[in-house]
C-alpha positions in Angstrom: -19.6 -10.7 -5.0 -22.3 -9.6 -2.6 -21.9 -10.0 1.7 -24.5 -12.7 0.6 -22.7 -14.6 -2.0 -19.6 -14.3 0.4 -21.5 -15.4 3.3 -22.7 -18.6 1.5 -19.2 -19.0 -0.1 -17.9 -19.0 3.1 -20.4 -22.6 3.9 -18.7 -24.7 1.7 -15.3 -24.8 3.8 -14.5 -27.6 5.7 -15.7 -27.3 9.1 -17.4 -24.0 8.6 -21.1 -24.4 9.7 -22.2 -21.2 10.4 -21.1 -17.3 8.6 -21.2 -14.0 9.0 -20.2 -10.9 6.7 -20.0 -7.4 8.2 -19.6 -4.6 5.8 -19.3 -1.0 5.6 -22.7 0.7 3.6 -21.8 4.9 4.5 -22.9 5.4 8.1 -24.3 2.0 8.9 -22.8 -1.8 8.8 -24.9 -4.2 6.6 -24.7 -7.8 8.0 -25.3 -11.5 6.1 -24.9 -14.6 7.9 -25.6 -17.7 6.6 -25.9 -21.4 8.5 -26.2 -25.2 7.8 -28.4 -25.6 10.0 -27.0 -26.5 13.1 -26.7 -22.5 14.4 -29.3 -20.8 14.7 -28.2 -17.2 12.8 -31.4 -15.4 12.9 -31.3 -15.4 16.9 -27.6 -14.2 16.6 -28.4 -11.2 14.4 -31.6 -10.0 16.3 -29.5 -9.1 18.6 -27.7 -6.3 16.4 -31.4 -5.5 15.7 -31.4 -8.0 12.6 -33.7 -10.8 11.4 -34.1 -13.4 8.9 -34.6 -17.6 9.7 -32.0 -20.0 11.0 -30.7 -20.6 8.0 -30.5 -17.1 6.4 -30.4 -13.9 8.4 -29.2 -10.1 7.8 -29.4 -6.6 8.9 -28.3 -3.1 9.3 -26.9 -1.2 11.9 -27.0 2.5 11.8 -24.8 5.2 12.7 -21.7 3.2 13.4 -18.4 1.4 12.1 -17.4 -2.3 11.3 -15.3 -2.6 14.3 -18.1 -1.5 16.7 -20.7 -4.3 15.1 -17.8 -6.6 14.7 -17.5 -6.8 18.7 -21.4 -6.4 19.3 -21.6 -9.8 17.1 -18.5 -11.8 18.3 -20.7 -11.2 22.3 -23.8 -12.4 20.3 -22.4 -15.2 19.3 -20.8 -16.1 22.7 -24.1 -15.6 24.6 -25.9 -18.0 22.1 -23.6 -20.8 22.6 -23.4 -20.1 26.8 -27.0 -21.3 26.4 
């Protein structure tokens, strides 16, 4: 299964309207997310430098561990619902 598949996988749980997958690729961390609609996870991701529409987004993040992107994303999605 690809972070894709697993990020659209993830959409079909109750309650679930928005997803992300964070993944070890080497040196970097490959990113999916996935939404219904009602989150917007293109604006999420560009802020790990990431990109994509509000329904499908992904990225790459170079030169660092899951852990570090992990955290970088959970802020990301804070600041986007504070707005």
């Amino acid at each position: 299964m690809t972070a894709a598949q697993a990020a659209d996988e993830l959409l079909s749980l109750k309650g679930v309207k928005a997803s992300f997958v964070v993944f070890p690729s080497g040196e970097n961390v490959q990113m999916s997310a996935r939404s219904l609609g009602e989150v917007n996870v293109q604006v999420i991701l560009e802020a790990l430098g990431g990109g994509g529409n509000s329904t499908t987004a992904g990225g790459r993040v170079e030169n660092t561990d899951v852990e570090t992107v992990k955290s970088r994303l959970l802020e990301a999605i804070d600041a986007y619902f504070e707005k």
